[in-house]
PQR file of N, CA, C, O and H, with PARSE charges and radii, in Angstrom:
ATOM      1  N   UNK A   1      -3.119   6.553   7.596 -0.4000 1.5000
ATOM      2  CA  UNK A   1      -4.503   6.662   8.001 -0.0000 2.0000
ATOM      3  C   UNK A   1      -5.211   5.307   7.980  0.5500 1.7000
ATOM      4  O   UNK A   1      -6.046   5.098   8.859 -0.5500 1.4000
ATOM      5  N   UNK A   2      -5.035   4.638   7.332 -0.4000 1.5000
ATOM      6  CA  UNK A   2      -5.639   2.994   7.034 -0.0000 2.0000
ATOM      7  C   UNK A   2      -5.447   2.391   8.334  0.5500 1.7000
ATOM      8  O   UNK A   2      -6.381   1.935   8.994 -0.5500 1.4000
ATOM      9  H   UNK A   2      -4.356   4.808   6.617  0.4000 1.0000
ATOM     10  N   UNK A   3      -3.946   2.388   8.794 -0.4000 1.5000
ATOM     11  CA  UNK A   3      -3.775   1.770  10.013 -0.0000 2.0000
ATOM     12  C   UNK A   3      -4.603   2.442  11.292  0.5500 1.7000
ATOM     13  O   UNK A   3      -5.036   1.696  12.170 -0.5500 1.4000
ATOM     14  H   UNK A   3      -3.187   2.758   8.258  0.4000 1.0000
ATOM     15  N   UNK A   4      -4.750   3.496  11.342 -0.4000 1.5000
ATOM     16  CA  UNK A   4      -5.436   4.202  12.358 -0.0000 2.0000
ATOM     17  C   UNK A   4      -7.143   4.141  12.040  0.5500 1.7000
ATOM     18  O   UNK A   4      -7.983   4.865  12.574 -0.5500 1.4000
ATOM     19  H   UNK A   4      -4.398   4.102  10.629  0.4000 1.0000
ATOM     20  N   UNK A   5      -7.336   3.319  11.259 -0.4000 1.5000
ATOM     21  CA  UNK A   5      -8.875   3.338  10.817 -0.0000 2.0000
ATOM     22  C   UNK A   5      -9.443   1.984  11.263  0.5500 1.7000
ATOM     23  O   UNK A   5     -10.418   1.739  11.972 -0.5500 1.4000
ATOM     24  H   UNK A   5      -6.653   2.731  10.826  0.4000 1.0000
ATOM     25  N   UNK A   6      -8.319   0.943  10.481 -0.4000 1.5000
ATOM     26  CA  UNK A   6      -8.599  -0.374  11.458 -0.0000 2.0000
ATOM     27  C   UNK A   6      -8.140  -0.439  13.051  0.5500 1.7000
ATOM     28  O   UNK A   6      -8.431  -1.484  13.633 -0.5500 1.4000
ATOM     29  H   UNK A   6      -7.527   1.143   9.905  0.4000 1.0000
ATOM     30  N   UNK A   7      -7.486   0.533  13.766 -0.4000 1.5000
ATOM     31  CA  UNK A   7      -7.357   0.220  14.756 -0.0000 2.0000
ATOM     32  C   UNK A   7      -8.459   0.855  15.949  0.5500 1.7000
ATOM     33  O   UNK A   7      -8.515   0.645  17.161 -0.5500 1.4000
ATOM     34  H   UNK A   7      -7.250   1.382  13.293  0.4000 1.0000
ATOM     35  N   UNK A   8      -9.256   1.673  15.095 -0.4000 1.5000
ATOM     36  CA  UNK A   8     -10.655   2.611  15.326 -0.0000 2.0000
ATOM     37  C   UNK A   8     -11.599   1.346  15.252  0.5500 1.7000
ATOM     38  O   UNK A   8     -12.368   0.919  16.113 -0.5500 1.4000
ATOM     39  H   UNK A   8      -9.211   1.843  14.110  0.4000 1.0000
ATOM     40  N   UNK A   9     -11.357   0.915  14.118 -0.4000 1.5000
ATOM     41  CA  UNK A   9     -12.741  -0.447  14.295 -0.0000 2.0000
ATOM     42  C   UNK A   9     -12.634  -1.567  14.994  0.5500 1.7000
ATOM     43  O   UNK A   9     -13.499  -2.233  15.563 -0.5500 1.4000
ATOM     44  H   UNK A   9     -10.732   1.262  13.419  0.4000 1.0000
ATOM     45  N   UNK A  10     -11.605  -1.697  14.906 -0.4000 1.5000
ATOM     46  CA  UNK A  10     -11.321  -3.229  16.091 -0.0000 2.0000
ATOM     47  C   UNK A  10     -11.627  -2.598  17.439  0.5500 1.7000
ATOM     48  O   UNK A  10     -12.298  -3.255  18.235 -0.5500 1.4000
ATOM     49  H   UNK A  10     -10.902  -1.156  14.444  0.4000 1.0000
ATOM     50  N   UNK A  11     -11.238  -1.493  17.742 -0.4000 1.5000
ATOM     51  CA  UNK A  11     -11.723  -1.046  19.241 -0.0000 2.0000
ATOM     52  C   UNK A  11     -13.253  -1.285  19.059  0.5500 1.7000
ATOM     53  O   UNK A  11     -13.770  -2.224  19.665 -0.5500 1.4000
ATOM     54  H   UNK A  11     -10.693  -0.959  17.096  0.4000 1.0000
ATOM     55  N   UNK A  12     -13.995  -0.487  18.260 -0.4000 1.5000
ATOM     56  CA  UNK A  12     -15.647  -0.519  18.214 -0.0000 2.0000
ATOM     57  C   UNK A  12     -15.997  -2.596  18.093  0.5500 1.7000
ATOM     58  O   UNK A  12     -16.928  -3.272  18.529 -0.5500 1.4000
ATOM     59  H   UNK A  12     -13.575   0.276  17.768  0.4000 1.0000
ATOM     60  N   UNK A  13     -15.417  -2.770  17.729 -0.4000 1.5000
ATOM     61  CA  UNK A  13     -15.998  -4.360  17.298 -0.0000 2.0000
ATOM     62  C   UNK A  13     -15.324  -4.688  18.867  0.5500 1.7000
ATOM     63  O   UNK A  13     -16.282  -4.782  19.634 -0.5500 1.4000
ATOM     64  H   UNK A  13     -14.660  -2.221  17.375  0.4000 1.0000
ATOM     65  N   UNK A  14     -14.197  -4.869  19.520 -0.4000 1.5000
ATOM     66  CA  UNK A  14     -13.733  -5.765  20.908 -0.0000 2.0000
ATOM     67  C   UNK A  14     -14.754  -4.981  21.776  0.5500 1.7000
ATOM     68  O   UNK A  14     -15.212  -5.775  22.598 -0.5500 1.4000
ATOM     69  H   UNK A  14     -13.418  -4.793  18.897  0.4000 1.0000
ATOM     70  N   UNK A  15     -15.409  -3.495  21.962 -0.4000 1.5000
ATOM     71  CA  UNK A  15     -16.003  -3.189  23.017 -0.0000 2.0000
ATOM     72  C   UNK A  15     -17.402  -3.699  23.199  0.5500 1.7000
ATOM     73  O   UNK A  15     -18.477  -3.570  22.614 -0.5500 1.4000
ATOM     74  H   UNK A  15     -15.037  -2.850  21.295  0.4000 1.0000
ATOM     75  N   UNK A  16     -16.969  -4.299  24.198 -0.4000 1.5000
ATOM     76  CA  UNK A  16     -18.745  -5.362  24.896 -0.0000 2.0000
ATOM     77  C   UNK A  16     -20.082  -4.455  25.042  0.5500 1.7000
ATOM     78  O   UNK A  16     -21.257  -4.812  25.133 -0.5500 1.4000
ATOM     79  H   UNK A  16     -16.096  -4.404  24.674  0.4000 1.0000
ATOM     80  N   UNK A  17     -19.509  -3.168  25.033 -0.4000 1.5000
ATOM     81  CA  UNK A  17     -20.579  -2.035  25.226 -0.0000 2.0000
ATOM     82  C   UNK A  17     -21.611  -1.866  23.919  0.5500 1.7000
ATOM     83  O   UNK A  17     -22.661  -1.232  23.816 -0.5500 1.4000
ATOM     84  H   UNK A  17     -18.554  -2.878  24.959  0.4000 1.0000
ATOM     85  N   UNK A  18     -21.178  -2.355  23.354 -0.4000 1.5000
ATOM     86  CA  UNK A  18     -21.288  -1.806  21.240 -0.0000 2.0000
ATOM     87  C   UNK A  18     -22.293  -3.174  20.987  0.5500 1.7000
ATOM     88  O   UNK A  18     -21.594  -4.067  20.509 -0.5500 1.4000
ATOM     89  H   UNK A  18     -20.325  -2.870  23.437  0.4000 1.0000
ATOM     90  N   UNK A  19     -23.427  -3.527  21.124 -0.4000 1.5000
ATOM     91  CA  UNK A  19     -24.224  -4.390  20.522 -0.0000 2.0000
ATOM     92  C   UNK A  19     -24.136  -4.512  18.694  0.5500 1.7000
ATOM     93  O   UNK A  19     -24.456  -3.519  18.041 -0.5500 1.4000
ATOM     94  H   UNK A  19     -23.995  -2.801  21.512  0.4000 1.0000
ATOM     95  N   UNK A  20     -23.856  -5.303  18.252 -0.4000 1.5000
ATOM     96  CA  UNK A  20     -23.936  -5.352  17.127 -0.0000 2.0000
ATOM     97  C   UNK A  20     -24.577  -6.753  16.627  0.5500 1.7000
ATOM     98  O   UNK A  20     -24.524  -7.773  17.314 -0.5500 1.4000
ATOM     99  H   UNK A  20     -23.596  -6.110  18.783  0.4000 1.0000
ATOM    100  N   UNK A  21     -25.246  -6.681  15.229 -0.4000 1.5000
ATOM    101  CA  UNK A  21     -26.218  -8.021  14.642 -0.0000 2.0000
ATOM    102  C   UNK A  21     -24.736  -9.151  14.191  0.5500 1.7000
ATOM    103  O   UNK A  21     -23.693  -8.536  13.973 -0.5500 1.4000
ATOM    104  H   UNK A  21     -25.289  -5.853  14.670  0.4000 1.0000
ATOM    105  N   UNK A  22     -24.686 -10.453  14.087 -0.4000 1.5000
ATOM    106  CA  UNK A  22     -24.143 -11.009  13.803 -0.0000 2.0000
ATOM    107  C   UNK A  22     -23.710 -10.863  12.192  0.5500 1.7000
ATOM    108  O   UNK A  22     -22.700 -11.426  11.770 -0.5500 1.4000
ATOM    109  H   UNK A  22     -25.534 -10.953  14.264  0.4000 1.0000
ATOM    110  N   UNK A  23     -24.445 -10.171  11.463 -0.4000 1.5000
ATOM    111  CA  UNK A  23     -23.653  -9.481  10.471 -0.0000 2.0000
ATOM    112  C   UNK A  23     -24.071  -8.371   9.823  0.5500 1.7000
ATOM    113  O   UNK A  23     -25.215  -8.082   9.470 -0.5500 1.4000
ATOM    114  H   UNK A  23     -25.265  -9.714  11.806  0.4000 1.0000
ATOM    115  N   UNK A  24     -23.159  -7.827   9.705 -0.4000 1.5000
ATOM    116  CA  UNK A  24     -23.663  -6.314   9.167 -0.0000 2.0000
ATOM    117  C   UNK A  24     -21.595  -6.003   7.912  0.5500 1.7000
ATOM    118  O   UNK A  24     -20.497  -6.549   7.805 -0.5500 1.4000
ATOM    119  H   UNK A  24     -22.230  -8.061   9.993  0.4000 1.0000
ATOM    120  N   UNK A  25     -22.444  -4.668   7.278 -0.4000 1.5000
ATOM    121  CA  UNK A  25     -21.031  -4.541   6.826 -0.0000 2.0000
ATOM    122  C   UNK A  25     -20.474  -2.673   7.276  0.5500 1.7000
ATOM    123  O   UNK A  25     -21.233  -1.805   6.844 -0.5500 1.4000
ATOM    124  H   UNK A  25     -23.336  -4.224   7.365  0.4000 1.0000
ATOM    125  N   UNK A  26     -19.608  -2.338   7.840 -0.4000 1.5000
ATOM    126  CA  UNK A  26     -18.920  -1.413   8.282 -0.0000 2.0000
ATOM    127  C   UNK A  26     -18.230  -0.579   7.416  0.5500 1.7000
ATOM    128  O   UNK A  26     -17.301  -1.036   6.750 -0.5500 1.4000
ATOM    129  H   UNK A  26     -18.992  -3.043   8.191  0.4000 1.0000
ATOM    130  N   UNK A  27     -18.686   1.020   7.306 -0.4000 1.5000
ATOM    131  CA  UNK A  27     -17.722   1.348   6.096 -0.0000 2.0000
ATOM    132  C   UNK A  27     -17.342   2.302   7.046  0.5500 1.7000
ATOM    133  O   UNK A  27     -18.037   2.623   8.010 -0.5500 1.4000
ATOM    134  H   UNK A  27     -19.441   1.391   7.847  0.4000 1.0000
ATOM    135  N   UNK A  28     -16.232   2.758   6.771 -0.4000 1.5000
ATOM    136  CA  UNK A  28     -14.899   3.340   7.713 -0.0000 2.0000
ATOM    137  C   UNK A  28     -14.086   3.944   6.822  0.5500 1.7000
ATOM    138  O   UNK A  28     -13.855   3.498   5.698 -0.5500 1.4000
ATOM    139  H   UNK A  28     -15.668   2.497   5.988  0.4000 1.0000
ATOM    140  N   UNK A  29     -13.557   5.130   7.357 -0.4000 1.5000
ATOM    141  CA  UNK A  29     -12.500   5.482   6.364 -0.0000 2.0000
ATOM    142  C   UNK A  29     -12.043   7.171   6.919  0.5500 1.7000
ATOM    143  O   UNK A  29     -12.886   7.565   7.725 -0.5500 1.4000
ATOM    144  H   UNK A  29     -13.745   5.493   8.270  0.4000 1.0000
ATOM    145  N   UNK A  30     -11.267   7.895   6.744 -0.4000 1.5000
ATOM    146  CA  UNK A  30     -11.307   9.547   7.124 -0.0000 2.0000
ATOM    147  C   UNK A  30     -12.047  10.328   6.864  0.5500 1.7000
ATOM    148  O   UNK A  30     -12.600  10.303   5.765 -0.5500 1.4000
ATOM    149  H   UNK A  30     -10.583   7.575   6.089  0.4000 1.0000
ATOM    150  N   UNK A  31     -12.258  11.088   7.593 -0.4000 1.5000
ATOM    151  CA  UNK A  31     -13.015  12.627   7.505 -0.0000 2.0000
ATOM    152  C   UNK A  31     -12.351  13.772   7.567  0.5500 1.7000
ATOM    153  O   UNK A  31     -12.242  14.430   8.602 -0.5500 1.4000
ATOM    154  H   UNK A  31     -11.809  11.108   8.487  0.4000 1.0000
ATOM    155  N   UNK A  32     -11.880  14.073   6.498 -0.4000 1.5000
ATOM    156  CA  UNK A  32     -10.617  15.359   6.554 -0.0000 2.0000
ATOM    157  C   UNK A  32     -11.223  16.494   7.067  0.5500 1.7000
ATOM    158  O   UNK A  32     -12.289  16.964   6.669 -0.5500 1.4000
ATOM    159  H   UNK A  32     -11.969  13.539   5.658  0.4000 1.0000
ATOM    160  N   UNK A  33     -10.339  17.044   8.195 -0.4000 1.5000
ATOM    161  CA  UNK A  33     -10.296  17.490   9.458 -0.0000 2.0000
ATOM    162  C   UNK A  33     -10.687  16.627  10.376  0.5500 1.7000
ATOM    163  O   UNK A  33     -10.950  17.156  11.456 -0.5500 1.4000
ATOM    164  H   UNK A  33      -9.473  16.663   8.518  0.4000 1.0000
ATOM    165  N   UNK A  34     -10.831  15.348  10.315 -0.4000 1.5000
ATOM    166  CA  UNK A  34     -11.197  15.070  11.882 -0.0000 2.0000
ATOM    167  C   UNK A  34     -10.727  13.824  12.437  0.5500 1.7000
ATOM    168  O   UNK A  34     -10.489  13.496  13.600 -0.5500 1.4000
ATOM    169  H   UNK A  34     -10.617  14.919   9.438  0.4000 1.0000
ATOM    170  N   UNK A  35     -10.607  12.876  10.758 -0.4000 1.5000
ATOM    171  CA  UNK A  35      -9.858  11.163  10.986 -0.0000 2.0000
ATOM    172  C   UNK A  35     -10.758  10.728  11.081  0.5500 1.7000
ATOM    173  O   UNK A  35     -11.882  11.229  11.132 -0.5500 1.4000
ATOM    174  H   UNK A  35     -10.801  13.143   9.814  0.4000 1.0000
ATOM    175  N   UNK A  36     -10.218   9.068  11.149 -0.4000 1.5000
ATOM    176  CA  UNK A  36     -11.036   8.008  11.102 -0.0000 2.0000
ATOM    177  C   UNK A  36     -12.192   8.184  12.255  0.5500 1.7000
ATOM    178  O   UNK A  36     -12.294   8.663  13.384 -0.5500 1.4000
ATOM    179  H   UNK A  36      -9.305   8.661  11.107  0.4000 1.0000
ATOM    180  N   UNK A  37     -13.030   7.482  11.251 -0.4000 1.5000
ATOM    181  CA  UNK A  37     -14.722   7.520  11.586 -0.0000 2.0000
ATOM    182  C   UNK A  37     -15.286   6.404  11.203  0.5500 1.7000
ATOM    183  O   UNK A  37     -14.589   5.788  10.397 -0.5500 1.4000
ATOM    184  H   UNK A  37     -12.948   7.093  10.334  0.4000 1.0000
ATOM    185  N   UNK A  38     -16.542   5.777  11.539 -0.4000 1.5000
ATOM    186  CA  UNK A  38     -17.364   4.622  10.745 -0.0000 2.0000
ATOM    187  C   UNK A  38     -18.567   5.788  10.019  0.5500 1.7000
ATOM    188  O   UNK A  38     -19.385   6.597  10.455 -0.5500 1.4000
ATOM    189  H   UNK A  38     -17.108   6.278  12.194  0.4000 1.0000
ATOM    190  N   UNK A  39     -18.183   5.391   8.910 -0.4000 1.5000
ATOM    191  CA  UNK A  39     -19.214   6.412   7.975 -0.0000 2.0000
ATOM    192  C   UNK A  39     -20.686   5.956   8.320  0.5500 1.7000
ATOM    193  O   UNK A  39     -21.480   6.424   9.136 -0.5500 1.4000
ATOM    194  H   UNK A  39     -17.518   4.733   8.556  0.4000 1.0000
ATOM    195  N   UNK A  40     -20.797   4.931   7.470 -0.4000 1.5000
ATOM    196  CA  UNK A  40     -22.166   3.995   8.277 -0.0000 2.0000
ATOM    197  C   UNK A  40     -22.249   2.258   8.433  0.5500 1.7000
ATOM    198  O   UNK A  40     -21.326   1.517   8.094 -0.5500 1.4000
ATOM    199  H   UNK A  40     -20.152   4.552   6.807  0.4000 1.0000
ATOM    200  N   UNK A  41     -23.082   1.959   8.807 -0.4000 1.5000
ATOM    201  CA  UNK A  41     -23.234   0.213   8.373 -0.0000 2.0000
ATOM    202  C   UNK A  41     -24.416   0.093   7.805  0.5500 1.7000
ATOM    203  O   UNK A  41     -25.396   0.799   8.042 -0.5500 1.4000
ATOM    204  H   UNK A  41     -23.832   2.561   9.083  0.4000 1.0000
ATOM    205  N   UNK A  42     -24.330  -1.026   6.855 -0.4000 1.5000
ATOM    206  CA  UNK A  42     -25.260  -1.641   6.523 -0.0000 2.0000
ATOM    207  C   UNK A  42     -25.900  -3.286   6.898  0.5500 1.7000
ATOM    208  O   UNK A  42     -25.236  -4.164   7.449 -0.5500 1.4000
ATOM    209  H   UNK A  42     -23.534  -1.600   6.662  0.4000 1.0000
ATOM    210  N   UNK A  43     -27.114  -3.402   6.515 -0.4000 1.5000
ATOM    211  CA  UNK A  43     -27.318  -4.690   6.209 -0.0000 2.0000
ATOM    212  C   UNK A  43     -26.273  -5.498   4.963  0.5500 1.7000
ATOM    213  O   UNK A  43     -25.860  -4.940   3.947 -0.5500 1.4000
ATOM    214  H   UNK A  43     -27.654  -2.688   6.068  0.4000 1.0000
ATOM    215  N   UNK A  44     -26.020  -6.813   5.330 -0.4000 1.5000
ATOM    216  CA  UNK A  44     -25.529  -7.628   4.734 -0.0000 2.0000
ATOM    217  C   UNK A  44     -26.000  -7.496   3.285  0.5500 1.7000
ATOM    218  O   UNK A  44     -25.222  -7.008   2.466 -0.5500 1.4000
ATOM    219  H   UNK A  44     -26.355  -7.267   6.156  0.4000 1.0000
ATOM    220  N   UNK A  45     -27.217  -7.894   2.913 -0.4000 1.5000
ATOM    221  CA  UNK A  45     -28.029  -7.803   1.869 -0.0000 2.0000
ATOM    222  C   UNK A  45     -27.565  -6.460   1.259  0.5500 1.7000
ATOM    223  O   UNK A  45     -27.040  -6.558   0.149 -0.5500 1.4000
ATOM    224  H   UNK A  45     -27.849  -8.290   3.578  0.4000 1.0000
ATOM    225  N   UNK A  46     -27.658  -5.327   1.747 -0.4000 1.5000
ATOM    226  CA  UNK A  46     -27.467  -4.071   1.439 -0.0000 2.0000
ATOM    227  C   UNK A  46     -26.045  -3.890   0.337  0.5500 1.7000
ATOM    228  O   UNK A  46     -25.841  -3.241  -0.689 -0.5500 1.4000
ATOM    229  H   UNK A  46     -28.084  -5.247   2.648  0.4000 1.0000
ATOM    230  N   UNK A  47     -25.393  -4.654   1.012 -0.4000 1.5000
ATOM    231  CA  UNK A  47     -23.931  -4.178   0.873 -0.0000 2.0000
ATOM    232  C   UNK A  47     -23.088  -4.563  -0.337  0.5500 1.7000
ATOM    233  O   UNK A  47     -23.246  -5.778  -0.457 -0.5500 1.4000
ATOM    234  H   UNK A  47     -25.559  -5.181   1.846  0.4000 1.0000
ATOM    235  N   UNK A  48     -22.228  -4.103  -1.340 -0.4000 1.5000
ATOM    236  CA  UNK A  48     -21.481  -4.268  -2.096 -0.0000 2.0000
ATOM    237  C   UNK A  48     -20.309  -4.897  -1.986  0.5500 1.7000
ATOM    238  O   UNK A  48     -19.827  -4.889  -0.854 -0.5500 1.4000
ATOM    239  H   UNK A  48     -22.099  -3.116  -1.243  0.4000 1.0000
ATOM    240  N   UNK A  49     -19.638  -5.504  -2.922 -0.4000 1.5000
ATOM    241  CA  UNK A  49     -18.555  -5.937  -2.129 -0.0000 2.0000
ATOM    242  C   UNK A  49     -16.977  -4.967  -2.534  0.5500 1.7000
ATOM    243  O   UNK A  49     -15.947  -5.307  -1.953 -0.5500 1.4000
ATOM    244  H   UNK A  49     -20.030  -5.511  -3.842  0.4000 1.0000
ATOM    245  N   UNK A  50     -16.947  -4.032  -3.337 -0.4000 1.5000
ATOM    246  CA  UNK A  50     -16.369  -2.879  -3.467 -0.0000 2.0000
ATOM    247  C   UNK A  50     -14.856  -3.325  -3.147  0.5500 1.7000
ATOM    248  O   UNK A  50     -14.331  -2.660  -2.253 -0.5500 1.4000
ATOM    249  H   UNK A  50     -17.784  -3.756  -3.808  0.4000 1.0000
ATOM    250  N   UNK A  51     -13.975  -4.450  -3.786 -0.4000 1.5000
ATOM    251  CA  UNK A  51     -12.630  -4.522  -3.525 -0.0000 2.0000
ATOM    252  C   UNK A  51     -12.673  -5.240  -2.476  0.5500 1.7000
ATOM    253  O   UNK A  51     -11.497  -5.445  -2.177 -0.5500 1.4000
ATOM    254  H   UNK A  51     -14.402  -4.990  -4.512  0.4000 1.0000
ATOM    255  N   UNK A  52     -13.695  -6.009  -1.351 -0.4000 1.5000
ATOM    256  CA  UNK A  52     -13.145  -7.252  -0.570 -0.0000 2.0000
ATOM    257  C   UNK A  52     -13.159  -8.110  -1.505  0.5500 1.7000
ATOM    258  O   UNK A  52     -13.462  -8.078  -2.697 -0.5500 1.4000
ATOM    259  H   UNK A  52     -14.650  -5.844  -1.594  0.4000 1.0000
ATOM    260  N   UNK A  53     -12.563  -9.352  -0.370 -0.4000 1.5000
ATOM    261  CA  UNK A  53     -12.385 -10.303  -1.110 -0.0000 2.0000
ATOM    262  C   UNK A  53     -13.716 -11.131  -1.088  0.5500 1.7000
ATOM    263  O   UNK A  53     -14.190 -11.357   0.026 -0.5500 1.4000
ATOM    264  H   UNK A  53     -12.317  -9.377   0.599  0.4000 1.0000
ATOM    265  N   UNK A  54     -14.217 -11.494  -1.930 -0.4000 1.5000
ATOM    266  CA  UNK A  54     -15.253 -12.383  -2.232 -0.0000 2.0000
ATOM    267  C   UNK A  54     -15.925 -13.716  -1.383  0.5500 1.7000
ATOM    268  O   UNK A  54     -17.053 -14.200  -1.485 -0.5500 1.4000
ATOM    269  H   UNK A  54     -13.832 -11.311  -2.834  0.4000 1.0000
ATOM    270  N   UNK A  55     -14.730 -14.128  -0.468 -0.4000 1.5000
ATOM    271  CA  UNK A  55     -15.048 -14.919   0.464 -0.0000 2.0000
ATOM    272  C   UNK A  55     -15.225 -14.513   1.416  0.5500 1.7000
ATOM    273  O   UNK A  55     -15.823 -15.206   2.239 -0.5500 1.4000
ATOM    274  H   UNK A  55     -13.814 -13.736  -0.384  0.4000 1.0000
ATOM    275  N   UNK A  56     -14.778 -13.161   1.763 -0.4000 1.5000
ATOM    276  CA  UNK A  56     -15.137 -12.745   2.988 -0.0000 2.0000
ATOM    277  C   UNK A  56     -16.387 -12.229   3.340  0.5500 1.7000
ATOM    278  O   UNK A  56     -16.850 -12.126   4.476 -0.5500 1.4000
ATOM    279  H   UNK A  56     -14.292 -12.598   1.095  0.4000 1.0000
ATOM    280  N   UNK A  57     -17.050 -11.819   1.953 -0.4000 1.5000
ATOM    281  CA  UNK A  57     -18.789 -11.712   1.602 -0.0000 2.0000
ATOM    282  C   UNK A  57     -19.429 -12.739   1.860  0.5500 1.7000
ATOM    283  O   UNK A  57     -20.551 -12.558   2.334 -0.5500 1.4000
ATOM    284  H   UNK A  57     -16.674 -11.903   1.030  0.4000 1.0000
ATOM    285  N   UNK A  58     -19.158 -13.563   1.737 -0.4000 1.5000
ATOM    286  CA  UNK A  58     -19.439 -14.784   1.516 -0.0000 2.0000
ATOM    287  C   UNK A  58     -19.809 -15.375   2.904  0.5500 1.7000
ATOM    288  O   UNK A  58     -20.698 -16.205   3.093 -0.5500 1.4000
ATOM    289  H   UNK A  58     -18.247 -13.710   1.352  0.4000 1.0000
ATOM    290  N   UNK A  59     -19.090 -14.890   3.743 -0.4000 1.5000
ATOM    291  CA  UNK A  59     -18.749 -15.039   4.749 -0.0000 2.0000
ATOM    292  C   UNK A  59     -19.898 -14.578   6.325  0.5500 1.7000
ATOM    293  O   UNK A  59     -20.137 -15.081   7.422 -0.5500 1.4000
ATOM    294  H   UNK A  59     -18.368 -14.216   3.590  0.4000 1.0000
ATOM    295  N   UNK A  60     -20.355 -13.253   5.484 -0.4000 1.5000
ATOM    296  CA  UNK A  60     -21.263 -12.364   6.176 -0.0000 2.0000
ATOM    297  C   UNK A  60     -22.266 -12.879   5.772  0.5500 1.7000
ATOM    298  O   UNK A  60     -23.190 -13.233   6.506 -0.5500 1.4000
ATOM    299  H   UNK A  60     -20.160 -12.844   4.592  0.4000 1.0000
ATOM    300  N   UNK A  61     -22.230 -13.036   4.192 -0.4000 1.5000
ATOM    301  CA  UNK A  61     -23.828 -13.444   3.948 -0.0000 2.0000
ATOM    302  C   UNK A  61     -24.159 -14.566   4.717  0.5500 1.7000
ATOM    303  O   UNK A  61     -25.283 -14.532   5.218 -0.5500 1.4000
ATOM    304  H   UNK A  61     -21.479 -12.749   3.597  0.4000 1.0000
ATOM    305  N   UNK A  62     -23.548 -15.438   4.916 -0.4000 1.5000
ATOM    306  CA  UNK A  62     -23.738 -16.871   5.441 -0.0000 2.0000
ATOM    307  C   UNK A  62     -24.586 -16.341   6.884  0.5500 1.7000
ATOM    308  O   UNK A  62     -25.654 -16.655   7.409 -0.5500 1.4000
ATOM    309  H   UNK A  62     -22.635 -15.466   4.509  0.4000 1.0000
ATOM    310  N   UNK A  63     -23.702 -15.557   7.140 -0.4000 1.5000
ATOM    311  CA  UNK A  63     -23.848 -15.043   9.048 -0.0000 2.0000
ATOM    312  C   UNK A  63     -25.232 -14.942   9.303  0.5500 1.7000
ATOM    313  O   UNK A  63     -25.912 -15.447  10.197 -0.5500 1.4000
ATOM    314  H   UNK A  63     -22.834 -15.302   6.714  0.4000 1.0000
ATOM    315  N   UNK A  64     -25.681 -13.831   7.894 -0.4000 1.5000
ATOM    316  CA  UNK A  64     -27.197 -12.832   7.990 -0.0000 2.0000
ATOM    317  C   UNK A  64     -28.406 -14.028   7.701  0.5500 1.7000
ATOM    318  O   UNK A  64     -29.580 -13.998   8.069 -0.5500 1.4000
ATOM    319  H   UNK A  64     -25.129 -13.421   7.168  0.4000 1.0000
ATOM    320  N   UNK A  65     -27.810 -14.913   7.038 -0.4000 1.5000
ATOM    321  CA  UNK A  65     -29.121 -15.623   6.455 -0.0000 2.0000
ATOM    322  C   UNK A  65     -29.201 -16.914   7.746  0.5500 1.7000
ATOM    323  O   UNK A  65     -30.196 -17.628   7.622 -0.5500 1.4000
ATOM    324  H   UNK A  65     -26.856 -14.937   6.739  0.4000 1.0000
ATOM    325  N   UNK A  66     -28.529 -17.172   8.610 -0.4000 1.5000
ATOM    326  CA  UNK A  66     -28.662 -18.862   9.698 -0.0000 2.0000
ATOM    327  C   UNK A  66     -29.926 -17.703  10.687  0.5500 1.7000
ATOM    328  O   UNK A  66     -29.987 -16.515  11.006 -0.5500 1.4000
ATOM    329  H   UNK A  66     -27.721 -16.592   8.711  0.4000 1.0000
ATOM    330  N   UNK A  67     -30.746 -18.937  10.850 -0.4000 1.5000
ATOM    331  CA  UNK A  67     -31.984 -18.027  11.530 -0.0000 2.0000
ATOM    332  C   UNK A  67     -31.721 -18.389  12.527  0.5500 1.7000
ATOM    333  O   UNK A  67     -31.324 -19.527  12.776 -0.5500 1.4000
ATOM    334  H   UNK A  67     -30.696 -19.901  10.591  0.4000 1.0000
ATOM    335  N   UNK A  68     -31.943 -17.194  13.585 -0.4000 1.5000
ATOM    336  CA  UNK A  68     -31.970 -17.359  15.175 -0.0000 2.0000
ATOM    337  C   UNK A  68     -32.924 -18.307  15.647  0.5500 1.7000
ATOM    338  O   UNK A  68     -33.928 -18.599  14.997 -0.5500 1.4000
ATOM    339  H   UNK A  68     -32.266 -16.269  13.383  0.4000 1.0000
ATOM    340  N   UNK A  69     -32.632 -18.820  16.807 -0.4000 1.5000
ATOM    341  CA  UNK A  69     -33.976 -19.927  17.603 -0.0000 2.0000
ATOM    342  C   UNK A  69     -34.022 -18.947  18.985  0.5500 1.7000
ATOM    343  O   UNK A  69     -34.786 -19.221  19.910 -0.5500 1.4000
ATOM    344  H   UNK A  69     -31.817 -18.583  17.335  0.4000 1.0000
TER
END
């Protein structure tokens, strides 16, 4: 199921149709009876880092905080 969950989100993240903020965080995972789903997203700020890796937070936060012109 893991593999079929990231391959659910990489479709949603490559489709040009799908507007998304330059960072946000994605929680994903099964819905028994139905499979992978994006549960919800959050704001950067919002978000925990729940078992990533620490740089990769790091990473988003950077994203959320460079101000648009």
């Amino acid at each position: 199921m893991a593999a079929a969950t990231k391959r659910l989100v990489d479709r949603l993240l490559a489709d040009p149709r799908v507007e998304l903020p330059a960072a946000l965080v994605l929680d994903a995972g099964v819905i028994r009876g139905i499979g992978p789903a994006v549960v919800e997203t959050n704001e950067a700020s919002g978000a925990g880092i729940y078992g990533c890796d620490p740089r990769d937070v790091l990473e988003v936060l950077r994203a959320a905080t460079i101000a648009n012109t």
